[in-house]
Kinemage of the C-alpha trace (Angstrom):
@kinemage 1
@onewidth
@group {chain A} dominant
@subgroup {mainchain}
@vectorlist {calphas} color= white
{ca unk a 1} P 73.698 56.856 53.300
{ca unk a 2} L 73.621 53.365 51.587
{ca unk a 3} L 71.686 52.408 55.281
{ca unk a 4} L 69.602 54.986 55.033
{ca unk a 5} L 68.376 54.280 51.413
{ca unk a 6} L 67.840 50.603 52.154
{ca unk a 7} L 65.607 51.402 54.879
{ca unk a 8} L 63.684 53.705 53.051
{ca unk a 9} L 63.338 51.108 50.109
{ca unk a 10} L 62.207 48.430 52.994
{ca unk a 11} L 59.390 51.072 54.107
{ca unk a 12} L 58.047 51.706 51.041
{ca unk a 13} L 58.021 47.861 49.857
{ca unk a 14} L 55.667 47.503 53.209
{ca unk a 15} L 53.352 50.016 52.488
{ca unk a 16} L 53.112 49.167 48.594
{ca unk a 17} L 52.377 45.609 49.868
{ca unk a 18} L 49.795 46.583 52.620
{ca unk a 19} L 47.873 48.272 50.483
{ca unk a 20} L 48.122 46.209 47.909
{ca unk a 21} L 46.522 43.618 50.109
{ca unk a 22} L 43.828 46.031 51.326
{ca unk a 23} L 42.647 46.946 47.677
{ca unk a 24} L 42.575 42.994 46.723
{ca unk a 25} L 40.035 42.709 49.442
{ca unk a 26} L 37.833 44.583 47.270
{ca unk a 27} L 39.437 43.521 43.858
{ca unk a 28} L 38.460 39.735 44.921
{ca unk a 29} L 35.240 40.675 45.901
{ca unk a 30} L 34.767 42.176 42.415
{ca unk a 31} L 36.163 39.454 40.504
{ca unk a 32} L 33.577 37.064 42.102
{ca unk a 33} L 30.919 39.084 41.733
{ca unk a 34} L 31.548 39.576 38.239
{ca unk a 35} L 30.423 35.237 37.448
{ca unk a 36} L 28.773 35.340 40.570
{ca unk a 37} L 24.702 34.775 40.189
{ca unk a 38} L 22.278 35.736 43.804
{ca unk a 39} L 19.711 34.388 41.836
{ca unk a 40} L 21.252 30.779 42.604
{ca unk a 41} L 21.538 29.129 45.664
{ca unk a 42} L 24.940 27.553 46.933
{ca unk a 43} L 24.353 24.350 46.297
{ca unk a 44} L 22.329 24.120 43.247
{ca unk a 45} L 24.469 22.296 40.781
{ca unk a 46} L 24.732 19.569 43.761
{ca unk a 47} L 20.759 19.198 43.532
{ca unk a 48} L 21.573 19.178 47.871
{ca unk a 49} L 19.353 21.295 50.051
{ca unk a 50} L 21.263 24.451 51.829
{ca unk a 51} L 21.482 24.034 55.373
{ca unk a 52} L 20.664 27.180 57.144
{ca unk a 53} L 21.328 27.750 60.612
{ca unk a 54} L 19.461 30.041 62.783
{ca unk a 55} L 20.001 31.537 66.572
{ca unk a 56} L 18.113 34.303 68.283
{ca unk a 57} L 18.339 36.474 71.370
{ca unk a 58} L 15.219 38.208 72.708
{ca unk a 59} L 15.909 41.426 73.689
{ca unk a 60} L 12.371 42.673 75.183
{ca unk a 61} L 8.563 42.008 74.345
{ca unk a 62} L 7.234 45.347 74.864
{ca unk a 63} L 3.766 45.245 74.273
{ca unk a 64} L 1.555 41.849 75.050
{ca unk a 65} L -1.842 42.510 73.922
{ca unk a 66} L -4.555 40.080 75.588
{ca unk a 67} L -7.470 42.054 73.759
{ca unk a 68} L -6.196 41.724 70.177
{ca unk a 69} L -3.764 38.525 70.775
{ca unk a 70} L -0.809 40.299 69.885
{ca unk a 71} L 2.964 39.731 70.792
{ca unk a 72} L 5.859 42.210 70.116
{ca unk a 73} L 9.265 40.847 69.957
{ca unk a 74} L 12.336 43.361 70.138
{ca unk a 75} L 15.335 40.265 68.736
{ca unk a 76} L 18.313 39.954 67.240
{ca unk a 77} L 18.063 37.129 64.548
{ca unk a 78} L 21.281 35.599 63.215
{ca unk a 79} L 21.155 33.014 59.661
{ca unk a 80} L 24.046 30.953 58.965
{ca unk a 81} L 24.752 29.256 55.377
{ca unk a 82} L 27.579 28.242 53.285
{ca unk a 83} L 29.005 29.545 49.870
{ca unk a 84} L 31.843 28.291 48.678
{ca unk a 85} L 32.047 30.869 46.229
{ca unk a 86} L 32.500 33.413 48.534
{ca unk a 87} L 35.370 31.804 49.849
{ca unk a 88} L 38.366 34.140 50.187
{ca unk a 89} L 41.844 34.117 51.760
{ca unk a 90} L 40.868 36.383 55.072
{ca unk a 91} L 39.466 34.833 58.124
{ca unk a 92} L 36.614 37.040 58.620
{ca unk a 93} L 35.641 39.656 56.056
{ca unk a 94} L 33.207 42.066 57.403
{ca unk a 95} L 31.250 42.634 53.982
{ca unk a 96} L 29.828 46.519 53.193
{ca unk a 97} L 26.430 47.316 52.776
{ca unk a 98} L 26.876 47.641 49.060
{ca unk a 99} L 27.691 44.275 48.312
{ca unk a 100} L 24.708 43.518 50.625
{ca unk a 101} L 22.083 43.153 47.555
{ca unk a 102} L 24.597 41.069 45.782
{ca unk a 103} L 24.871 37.906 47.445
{ca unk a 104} L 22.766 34.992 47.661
{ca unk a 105} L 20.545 34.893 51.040
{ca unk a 106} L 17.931 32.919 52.104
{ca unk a 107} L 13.881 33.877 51.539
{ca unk a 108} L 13.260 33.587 55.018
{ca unk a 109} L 9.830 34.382 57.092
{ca unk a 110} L 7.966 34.656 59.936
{ca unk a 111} L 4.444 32.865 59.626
{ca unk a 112} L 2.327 34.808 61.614
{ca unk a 113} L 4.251 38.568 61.356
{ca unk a 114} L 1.578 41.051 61.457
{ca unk a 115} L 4.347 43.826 61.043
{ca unk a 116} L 8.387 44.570 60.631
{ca unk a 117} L 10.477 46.651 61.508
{ca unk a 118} L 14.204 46.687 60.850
{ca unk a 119} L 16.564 48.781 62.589
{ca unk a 120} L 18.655 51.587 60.641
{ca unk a 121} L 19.536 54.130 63.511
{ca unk a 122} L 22.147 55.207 63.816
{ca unk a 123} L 23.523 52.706 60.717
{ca unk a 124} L 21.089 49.828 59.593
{ca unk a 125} L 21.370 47.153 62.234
{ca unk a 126} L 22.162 44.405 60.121
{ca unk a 127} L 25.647 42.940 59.745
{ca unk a 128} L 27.085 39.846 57.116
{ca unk a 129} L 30.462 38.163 57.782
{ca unk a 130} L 31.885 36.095 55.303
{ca unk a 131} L 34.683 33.435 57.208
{ca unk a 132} L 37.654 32.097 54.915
{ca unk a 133} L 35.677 28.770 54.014
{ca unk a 134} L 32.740 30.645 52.445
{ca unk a 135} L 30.452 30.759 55.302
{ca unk a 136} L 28.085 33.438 55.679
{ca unk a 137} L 26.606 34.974 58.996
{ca unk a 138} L 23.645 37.495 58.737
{ca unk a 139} L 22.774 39.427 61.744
{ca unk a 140} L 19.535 41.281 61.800
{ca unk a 141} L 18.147 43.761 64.506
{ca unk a 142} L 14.085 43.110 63.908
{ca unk a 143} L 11.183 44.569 65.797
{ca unk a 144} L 8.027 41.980 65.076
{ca unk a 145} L 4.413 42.370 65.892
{ca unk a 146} L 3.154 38.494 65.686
{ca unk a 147} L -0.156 37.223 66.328
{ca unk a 148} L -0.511 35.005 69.455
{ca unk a 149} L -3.800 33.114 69.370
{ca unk a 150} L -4.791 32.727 73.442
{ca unk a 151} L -7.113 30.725 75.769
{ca unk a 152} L -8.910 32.942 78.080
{ca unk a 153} L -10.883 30.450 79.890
{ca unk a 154} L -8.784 30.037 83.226
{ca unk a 155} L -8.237 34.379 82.551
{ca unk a 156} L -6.971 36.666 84.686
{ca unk a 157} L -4.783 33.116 86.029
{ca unk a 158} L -4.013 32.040 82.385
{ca unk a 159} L -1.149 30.992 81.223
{ca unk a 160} L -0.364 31.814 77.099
{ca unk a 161} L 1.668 30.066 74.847
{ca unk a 162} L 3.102 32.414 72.276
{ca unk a 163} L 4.377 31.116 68.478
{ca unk a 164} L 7.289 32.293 66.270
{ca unk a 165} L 7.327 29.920 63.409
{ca unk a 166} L 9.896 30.456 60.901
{ca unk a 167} L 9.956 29.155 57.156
{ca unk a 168} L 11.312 29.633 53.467
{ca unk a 169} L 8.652 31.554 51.595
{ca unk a 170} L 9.697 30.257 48.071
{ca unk a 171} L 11.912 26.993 48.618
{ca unk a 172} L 10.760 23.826 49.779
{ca unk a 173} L 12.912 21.492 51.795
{ca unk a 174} L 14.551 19.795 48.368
{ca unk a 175} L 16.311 23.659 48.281
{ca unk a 176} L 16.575 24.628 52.168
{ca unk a 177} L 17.008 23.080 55.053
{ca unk a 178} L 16.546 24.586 58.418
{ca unk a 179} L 18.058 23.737 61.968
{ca unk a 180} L 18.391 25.057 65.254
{ca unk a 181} L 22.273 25.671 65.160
{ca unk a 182} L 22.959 25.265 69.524
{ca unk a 183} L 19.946 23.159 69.694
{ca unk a 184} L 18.142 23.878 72.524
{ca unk a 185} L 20.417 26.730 73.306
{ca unk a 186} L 19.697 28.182 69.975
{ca unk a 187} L 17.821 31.013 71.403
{ca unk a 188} L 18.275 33.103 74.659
{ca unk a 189} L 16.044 35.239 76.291
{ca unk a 190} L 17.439 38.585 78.099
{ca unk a 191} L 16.429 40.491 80.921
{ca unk a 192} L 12.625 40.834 79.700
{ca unk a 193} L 10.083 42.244 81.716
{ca unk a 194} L 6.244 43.605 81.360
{ca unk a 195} L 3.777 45.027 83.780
{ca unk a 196} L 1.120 41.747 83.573
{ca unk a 197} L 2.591 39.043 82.126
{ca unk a 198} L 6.200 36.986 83.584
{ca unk a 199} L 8.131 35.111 80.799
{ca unk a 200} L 8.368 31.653 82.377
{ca unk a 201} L 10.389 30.020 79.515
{ca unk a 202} L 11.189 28.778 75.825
{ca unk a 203} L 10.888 26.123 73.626
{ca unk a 204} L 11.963 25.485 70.176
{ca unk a 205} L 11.345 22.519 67.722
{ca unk a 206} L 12.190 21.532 64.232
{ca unk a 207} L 9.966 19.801 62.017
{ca unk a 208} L 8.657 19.078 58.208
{ca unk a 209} L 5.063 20.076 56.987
{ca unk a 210} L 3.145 19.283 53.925
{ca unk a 211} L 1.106 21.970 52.200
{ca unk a 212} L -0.132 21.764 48.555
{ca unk a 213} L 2.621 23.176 47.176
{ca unk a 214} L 5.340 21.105 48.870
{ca unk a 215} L 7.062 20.258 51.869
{ca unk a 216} L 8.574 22.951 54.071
{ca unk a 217} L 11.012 22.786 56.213
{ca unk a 218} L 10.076 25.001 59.428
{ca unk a 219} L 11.468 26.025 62.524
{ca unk a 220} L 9.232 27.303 65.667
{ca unk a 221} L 10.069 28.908 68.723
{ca unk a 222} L 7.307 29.091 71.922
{ca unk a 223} L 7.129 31.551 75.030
{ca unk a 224} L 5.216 30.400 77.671
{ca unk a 225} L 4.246 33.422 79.677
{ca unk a 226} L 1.905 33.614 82.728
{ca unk a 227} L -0.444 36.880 83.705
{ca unk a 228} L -0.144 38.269 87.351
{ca unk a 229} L -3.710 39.146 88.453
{ca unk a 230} L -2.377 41.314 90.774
{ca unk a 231} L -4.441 44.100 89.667
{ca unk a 232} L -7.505 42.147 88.669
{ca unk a 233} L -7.743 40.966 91.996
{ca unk a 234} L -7.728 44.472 93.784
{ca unk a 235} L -9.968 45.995 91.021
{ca unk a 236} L -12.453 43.527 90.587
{ca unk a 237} L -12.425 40.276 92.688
{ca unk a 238} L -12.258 41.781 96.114
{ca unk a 239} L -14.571 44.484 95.429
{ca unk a 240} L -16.910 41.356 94.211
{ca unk a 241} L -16.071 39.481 97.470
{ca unk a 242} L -17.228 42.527 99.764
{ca unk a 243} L -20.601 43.153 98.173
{ca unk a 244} L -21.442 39.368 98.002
{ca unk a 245} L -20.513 39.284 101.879
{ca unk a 246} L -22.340 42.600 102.607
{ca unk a 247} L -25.669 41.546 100.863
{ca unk a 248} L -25.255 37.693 102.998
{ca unk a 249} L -24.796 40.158 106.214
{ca unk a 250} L -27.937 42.112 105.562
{ca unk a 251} L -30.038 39.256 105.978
{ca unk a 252} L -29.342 39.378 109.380
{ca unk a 253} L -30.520 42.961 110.264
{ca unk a 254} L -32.530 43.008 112.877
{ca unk a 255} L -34.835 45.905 111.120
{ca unk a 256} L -36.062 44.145 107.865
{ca unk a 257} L -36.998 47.455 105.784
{ca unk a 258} L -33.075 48.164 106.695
{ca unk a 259} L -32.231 44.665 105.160
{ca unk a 260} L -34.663 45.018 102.006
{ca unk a 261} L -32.853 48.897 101.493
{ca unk a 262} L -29.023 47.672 102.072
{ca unk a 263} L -30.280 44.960 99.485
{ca unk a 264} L -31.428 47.001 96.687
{ca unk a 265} L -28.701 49.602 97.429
{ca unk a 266} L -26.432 46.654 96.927
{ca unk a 267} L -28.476 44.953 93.673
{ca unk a 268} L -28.051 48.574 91.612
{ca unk a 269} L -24.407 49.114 93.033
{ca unk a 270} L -23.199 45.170 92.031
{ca unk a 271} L -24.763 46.112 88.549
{ca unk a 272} L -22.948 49.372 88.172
{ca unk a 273} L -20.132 48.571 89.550
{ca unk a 274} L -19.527 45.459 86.853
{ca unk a 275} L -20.572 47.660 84.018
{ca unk a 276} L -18.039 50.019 85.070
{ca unk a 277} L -15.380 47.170 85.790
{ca unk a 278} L -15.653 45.526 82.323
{ca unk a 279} L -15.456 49.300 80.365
{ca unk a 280} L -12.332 50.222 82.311
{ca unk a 281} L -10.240 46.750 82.837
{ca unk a 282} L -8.647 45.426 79.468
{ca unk a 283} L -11.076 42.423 79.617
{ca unk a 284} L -10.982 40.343 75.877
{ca unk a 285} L -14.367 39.602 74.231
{ca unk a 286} L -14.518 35.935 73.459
{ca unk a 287} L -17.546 33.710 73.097
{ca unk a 288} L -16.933 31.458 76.062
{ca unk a 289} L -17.079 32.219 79.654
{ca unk a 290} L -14.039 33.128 81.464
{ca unk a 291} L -12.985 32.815 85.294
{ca unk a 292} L -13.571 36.103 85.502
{ca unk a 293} L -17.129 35.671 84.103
{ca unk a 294} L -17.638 32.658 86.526
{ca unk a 295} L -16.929 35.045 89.524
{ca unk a 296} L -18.953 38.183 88.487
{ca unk a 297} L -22.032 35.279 88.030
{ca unk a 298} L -21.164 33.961 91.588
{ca unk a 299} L -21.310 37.811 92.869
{ca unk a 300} L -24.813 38.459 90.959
{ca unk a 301} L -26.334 35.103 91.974
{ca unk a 302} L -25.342 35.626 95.808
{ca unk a 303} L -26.587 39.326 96.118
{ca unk a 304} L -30.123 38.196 94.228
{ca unk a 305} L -30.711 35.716 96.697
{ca unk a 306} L -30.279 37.502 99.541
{ca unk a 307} L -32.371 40.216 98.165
{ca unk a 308} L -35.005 37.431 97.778
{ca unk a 309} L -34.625 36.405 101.518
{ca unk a 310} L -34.954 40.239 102.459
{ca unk a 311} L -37.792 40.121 100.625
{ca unk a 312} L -39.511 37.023 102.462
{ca unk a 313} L -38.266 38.228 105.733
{ca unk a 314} L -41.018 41.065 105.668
{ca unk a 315} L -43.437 38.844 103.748
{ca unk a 316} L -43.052 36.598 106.648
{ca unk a 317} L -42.728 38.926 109.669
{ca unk a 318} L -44.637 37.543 112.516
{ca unk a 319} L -47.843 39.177 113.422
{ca unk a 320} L -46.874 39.798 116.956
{ca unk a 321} L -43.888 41.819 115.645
{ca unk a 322} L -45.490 45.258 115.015
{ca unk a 323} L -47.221 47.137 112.102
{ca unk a 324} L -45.231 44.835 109.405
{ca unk a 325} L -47.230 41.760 109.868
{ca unk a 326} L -47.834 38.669 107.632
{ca unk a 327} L -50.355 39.284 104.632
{ca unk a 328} L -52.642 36.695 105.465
{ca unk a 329} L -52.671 37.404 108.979
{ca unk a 330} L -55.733 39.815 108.143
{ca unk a 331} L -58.156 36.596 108.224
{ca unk a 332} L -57.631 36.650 112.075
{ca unk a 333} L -57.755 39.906 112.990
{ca unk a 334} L -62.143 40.004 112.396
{ca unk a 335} L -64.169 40.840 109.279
{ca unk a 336} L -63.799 44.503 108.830
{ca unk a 337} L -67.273 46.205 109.781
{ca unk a 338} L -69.618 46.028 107.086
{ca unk a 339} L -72.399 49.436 106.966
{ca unk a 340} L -75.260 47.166 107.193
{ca unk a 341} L -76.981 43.833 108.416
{ca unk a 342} L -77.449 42.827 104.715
{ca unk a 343} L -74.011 43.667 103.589
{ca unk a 344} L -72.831 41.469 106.437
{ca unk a 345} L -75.274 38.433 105.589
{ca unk a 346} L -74.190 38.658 101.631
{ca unk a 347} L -70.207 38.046 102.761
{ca unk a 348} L -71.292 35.334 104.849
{ca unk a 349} L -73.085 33.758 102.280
{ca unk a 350} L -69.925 34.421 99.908
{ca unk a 351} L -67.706 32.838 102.843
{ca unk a 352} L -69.919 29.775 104.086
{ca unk a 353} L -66.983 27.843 105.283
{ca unk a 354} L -65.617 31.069 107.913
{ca unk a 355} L -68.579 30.503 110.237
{ca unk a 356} L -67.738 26.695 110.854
{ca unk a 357} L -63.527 27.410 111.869
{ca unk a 358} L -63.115 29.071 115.324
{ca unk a 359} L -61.341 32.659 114.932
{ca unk a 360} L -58.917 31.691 117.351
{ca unk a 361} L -58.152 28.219 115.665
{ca unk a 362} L -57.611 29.959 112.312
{ca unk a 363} L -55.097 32.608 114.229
{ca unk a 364} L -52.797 29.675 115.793
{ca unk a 365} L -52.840 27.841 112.118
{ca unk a 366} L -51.916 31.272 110.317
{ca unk a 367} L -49.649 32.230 113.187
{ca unk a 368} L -47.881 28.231 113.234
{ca unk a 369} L -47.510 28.398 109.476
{ca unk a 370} L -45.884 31.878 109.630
{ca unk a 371} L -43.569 30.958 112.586
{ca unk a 372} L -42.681 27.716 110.635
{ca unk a 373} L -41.656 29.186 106.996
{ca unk a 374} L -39.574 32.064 109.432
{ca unk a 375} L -37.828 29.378 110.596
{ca unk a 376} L -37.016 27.904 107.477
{ca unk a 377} L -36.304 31.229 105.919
{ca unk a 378} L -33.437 31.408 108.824
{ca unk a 379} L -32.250 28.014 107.873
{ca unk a 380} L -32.048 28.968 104.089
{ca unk a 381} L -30.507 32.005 105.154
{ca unk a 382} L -27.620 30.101 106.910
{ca unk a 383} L -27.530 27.712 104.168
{ca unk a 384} L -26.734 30.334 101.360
{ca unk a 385} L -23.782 31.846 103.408
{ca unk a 386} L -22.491 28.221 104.023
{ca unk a 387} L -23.083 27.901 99.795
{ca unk a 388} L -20.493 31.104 99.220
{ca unk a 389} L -17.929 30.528 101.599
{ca unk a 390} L -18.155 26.911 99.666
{ca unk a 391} L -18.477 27.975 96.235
{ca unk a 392} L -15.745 30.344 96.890
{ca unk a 393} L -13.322 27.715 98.370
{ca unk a 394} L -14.032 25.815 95.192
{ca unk a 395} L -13.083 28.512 92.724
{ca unk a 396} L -9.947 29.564 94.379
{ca unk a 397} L -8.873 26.052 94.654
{ca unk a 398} L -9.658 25.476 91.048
{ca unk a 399} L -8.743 28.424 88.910
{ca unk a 400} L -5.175 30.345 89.949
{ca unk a 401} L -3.669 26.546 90.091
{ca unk a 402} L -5.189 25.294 87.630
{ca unk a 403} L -2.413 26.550 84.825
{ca unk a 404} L 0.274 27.276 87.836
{ca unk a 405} L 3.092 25.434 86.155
{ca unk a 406} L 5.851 24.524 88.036
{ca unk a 407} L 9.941 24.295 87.199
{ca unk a 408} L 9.429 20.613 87.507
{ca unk a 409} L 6.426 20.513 84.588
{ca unk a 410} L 9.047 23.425 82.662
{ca unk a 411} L 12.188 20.805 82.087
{ca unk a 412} L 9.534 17.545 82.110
{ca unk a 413} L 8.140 19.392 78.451
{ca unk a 414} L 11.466 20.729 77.083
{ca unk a 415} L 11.007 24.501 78.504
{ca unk a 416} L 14.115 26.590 78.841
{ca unk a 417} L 13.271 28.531 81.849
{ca unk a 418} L 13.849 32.217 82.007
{ca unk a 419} L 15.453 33.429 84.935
């Protein structure tokens, strides 16, 4: 019985003492909260700035928007700071939302946000562990839309460098400090993927700047992402390639009228087509020209001239050839018969000079000249096809390598590449 008894009493001293300790969890956390002011940083009475650490993990980036220069970010973004007031005697304290609103935590932004959105399903995704020396971790779940100013000259082969900068709205660098707390390693990029673009890497970088109103301390973290042209290139660039060659073709038709109609065919097709290309494709409006720009120009310019050459090649059709002659080859064909003798002497009075030049003589010149500028015609014909395959061999040299950056020129500038 006496066994028994002292058992029982043993049992009952645990549990007292367990939950004792359970409800001074909560009776320290009043306590300090009771003297306890969020208003004032850690380390204010020290006149010291408070070092706050920050990490990130990129979950997705869901939406890149080349037309409005948009980024969205899916992240989880972790700050680390100390308190010393919050020190307690647990290890890690996993503080409750209430207590949330009640402890000091850094003003922290994101310069260029456009629009947030923090997580609260099922629970708000935010968590705030409090470790037995008074440091405090705050884990956020954000959505961002951030702006992401962009070069579109080299575009559809650009490659865009996308900003996260991250600052104290109200406290210069005399109150906060910010650093990267793994350094390089500070932020990690998941398994992202998007239809266009291929996340080639990140960069962060710590620095200092000097506004008006003080010095801030600021953290940034850059994306470097590259666009596949993929679809540009089936939807617009060979398309472009095929007309260009088509129109260089018709110049060699034997039947001119059948070059001259595959020409203008092609001239109003080229012009539709592009109008119809830049209304469908998500092409941004900027003020420069782009490689895409550069291309459609090289497609106009190509089929215009061969149109032109059509053109000359019926202008210029030897006499000899049939009913489409050369214009001026009238002059040697006789003066068309006149209804009288004094009609007849009144255009040889108007034409003095006809009756000195041999008809024949003036039919070889005519006929020489004609067979002369056909020949050239040919040659400039050649010449212009010789001009695209060149012009072409230029552009695709210079444009999808121009921004191709390698894993070499990724570690050279301090990239972390993204597998």
């Amino acid at each position: 019985m006496k066994l028994f008894l002292g058992l029982f009493f043993i049992a009952s001293v645990s549990w007292s003492s367990a939950e004792e300790t359970n409800l001074s969890v909560l009776e320290r956390l009043e306590n300090v909260f009771k003297t306890y002011d969020f208003s004032v940083r850690p380390s204010y009475d020290l006149d010291v700035p408070d070092t706050v650490s920050v990490t990130a993990h990129i979950l997705s980036m869901p939406e890149i928007d080349s037309v409005k220069q948009e980024l969205v970010l899916n992240l989880y973004f972790r700050q680390a700071w100390k308190d010393p007031r919050l020190a307690t005697n647990d290890s890690v304290l996993l503080l409750p939302s209430e207590f949330w609103p009640k402890i000091w935590q850094p003003d922290t932004f994101f310069v260029n946000e456009l629009s947030a959105e923090e997580h609260v399903v099922t629970m708000p995704n935010t968590l705030i562990k409090i470790y037995k020396d008074g440091r405090v971790l705050k884990s956020v779940r954000y959505t961002l839309r951030v702006s992401c100013p962009m070069d579109f000259s080299y575009f559809p082969f650009d490659e865009q460098t996308c900003e996260l900068p991250i600052e104290s709205y109200g406290h210069t660098g005399k109150n906060i400090a910010y650093n990267w707390e793994k350094n390089i390693s500070s932020v990690s990029v998941g398994e992202v993927s998007h239809e266009e673009f291929k996340i080639l890497g990140s960069r962060l970088s710590q620095k200092t700047i000097y506004l008006s109103s003080g010095t801030y301390s600021t953290l940034k973290m850059e994306f470097l992402i590259r666009r596949a042209p993929g679809r540009y290139l089936t939807e617009f660039f060979y398309p472009c390639a095929f007309l260009a060659v088509v129109a260089l073709l018709s110049m060699f038709a034997f039947e001119a009228r059948i070059s001259v109609l595959i020409s203008v065919l092609l001239v109003g097709f080229t012009i539709l087509f592009l109008a119809i290309a830049s209304g469908t494709m998500e092409v941004p409006f900027v003020a420069y020209s782009t490689a895409l720009d550069t291309y459609s120009s090289i497609t106009n310019t190509f089929v215009f001239l061969a149109f032109l050459a059509n053109i000359l090649t019926i202008l210029l059709k030897r006499p000899d050839s049939g009913p489409e002659t050369f214009a001026l080859s009238n002059l040697t064909t006789g003066r068309a018969r006149l209804p009288n003798d004094d009609e007849a002497n009144l255009c040889s009075n108007s034409i003095p000079s006809r009756q000195h030049i041999p008809q024949n003589t003036l039919q070889t010149v005519i006929t020489g000249v004609g067979n002369l500028l056909s020949r050239v015609l040919v040659l400039i014909k050649f010449i212009l096809v010789l001009c695209y395959i060149l012009t072409n061999v230029i552009y695709w040299s210079t444009y999808p390598n121009k921004h191709s950056t390698g894993s070499d020129d990724l570690i050279l500038n301090n990239w972390q590449m993204v597998d």
